[in-house]
Steps between C-alpha positions, in 0.01 A plus 500: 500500500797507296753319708795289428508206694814249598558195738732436792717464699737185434749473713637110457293336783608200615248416780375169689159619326678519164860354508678533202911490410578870404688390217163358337373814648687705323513291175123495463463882512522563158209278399312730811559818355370355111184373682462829655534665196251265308231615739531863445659617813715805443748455695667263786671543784741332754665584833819518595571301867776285645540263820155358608173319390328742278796499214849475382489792247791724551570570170123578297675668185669140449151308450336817346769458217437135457120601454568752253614282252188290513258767463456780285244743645497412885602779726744356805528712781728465840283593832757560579852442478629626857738777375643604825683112477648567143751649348308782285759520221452136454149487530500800260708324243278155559200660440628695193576126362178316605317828324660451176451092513161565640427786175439759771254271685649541862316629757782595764308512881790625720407529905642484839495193637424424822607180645805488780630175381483577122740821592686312752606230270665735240721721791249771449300729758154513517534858624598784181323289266305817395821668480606201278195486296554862399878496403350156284231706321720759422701261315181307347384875329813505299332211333392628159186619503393450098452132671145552691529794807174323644700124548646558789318441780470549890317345793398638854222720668687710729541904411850455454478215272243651270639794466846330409282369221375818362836660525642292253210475281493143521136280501347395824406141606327546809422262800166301526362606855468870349129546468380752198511802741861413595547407122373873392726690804873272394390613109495909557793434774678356138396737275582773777851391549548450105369842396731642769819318353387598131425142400202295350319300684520126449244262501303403833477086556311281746649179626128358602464132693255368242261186473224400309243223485178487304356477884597782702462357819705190391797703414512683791419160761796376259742790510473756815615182731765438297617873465474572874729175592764608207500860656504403831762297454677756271475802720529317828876401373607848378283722549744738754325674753614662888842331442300080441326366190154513425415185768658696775188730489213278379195771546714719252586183256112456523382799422769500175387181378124579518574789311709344226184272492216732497698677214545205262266443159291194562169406371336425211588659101229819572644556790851493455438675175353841729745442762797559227234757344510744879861474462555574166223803539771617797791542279621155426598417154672164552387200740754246580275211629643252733407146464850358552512380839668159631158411616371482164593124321614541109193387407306691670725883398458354134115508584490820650696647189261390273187609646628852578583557187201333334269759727659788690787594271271497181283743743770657632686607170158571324 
């Protein structure tokens, strides 16, 4: 199969499931990312989100430094740092810094971001954040390129967003609900768009929902309740649709949830394994797999790390 494999997305949950002071939050990271690390993953990842339940992580290069300097292999990636909210010469300086610290490690996942409140609480629109997100990449591309030109990274599905991606040769990290026919059409839309602009293309990534028990069934009686109640509840908040959020129009907020949930990874080591193995065979060379969630306990991610790497990534990288 021949594909690198990674874990996400932390974020700094602080949850009644899993309460925790963000300072500890924050403090403990580093001995995350060398655990991480010791298992084999090849890289990590984190989110960047502000203002409500699911994290307090506004500023991801911060903690990605901090795990830098306890690792020496590990891969940390943003997905993604909202760049239509930053200041792109400061970002582009930032990363520059965290690159060097990190030994060119960074894995710099810029997107759009789409939550009102997160826009409304900096003084910025929503609407021109594409407009934004350009004038921001433009100033990203003056970053040397002798670093890595596949680190940077960007998210979405949509034509416009994909072909953003290919314009400025930068890698792909693509959205979990895409099954491998959609996964095969948003690759030649890249590759397309990148051949058109003169430029590479960068690599094509997979954030995948991902959980594994020794007993199928047992992960997924375990898992796909909890998934659907964290999306429902995740979507039905911000998910903007006709002018309301997601539980404005529940038949719609129904039908996204179910499909979130049919698209996750669950079962047992085989079949993960040739679930990641269709989507590698449809143009995916790197598989972010979720297993952070604030349903999970620490105990029980710890677990979760351990057996995926002790079966599927052994498989996976083989």
């Amino acid at each position: 199969m021949g594909v690198e494999m990674g874990v996400g997305l932390w974020t700094f949950q602080s949850t009644v499931t899993r309460p925790h002071q963000l300072p500890r939050l924050y403090r403990d990271f580093p001995a995350v990312a060398r655990k991480v690390e010791q298992l084999g993953y090849a890289h990590l990842w984190l989110a960047e989100h502000r203002l409500w339940y699911d994290a307090f992580c506004p500023a991801p290069l911060l903690p990605v430094a901090a795990a830098a300097a306890a690792t020496t292999t590990l891969r940390l990636g943003t997905a993604m740092v909202l760049l239509p909210q930053h200041d792109p010469e400061r970002l582009r300086s930032l990363a520059a810094a965290v690159d060097d610290a990190a030994r060119g490690r960074l894995e710099l996942g810029v997107g759009l971001g789409h939550r009102d409140a997160e826009f409304d609480a900096l003084g910025l629109p929503r609407t021109g954040r594409g407009r934004r997100m350009d004038e921001g990449l433009r100033v990203l591309d003056r970053e040397p390129r002798d670093r890595r030109s596949d680190a940077m990274w960007g998210g979405g599905m949509a034509r416009a967003a994909l072909e953003r991606i290919g314009r400025h040769g930068m890698s792909a990290l693509l959205p979990q609900t895409l099954d491998t026919e959609g996964i095969r059409r948003a690759v030649a839309t890249i590759t397309g768009a990148a051949r058109d602009a003169g430029r590479e293309p960068g690599r094509i990534g997979m954030i995948k929902d991902t959980w594994v028990d020794v007993d199928g069934e047992a992960a997924r009686s375990w898992f796909l309740p909890r998934l659907r109640r964290h999306y429902t509840e995740e979507a039905g908040a911000w998910w903007v649709l006709d002018g309301g959020h997601g539980f404005t129009s529940p038949g719609r907020l129904q039908g996204q949830v179910d499909r979130t949930a049919t698209s996750a990874v669950v079962g047992s080591p085989d079949e993960v394994t040739a679930r990641f193995g269709e989507i590698a065979d449809a143009g995916v060379d790197t598989i972010v797999a979720r297993v952070n969630f604030d349903f999970v306990s620490g105990r029980e991610l710890g677990e979760q790390l351990e057996l995926l790497a002790g079966t599927v990534l052994k498989a996976v990288a083989a």
